[in-house]
N, C-alpha and C positions, 0 to 999 in steps of 0.2 A: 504494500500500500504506500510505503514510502517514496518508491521511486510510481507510483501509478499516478497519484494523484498531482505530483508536480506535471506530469506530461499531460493528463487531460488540461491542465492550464495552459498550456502551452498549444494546446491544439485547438485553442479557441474557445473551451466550454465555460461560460458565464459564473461567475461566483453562485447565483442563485440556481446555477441548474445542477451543482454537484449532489446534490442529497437523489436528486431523481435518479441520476446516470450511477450510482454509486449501490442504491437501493436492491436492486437483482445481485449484486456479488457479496455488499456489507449484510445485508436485512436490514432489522431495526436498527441496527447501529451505527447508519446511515443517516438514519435522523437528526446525528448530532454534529453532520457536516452543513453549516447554515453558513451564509454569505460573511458572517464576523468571524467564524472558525477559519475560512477559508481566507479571508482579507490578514489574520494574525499570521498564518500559515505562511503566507508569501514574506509576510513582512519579516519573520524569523526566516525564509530562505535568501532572502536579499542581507541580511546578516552574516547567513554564514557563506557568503561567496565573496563578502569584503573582508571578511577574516581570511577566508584563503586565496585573496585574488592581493592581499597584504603581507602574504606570509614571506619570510628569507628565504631564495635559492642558495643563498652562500654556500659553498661546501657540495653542490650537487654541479656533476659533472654531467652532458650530454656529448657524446657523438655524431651526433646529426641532429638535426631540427628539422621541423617544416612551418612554413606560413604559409598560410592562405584564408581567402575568403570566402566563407560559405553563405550563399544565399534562401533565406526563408518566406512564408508567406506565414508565418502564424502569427496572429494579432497583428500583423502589420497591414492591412486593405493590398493596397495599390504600391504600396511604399518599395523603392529599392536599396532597403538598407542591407547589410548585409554581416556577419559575425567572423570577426578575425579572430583565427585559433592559433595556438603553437603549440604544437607536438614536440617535445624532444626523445631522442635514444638514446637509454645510460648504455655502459659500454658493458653488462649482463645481457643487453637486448629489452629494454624491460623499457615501452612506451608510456609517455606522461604527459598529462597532459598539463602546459607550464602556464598559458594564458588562453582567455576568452574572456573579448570583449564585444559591444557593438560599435560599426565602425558607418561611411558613406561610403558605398564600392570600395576596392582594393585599390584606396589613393595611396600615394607620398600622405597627405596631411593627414589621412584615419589610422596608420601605422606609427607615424611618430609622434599622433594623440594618446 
């Protein structure tokens, strides 16, 4: 459920429609996903990705990186924004993911934002 319910937000599904869309998999215990449960929800997940979009690299080494731009349409209409990732590879082989942010296309200026 942890990782469920952040993705229905993500895929568009309204604060007030979580208790319905939830109801067939939670039952009754579904009824305790109301639009404030879901609005606190967000706001502790936007917490914890500035706690670790803050955290130290010092001391971790990559072998390779990658950048790029990935483009979405959830929650955004029409909009061409798009989400800058970096992957790095320690030298065990073992991918991680180091940044994700939202950017304007894959400019010069949303990279060095």
């Amino acid at each position: 459920m942890q990782e469920f319910i952040p993705l229905l937000y993500l895929k568009g599904i309204s604060t007030g429609d979580f208790r319905e869309a939830m109801l067939p998999l939670m039952g009754d215990t579904a009824r305790g996903l109301s639009p404030s449960v879901i609005c606190r929800l967000k706001e502790r997940w936007e917490e914890e990705y500035e706690n670790w979009n803050q955290r130290s690299l010092a001391g971790d080494y990559y072998v390779y990186l990658w950048a790029d731009g990935i483009y979405f349409q959830a929650r955004m209409e029409d909009a061409k924004d798009c989400v800058l990732v970096i992957i790095g590879v320690k030298a065990n082989g073992v991918k991680e993911l180091i940044a994700i942010t939202d950017g304007y296309r894959e400019s010069k200026e949303s990279w060095s934002d």
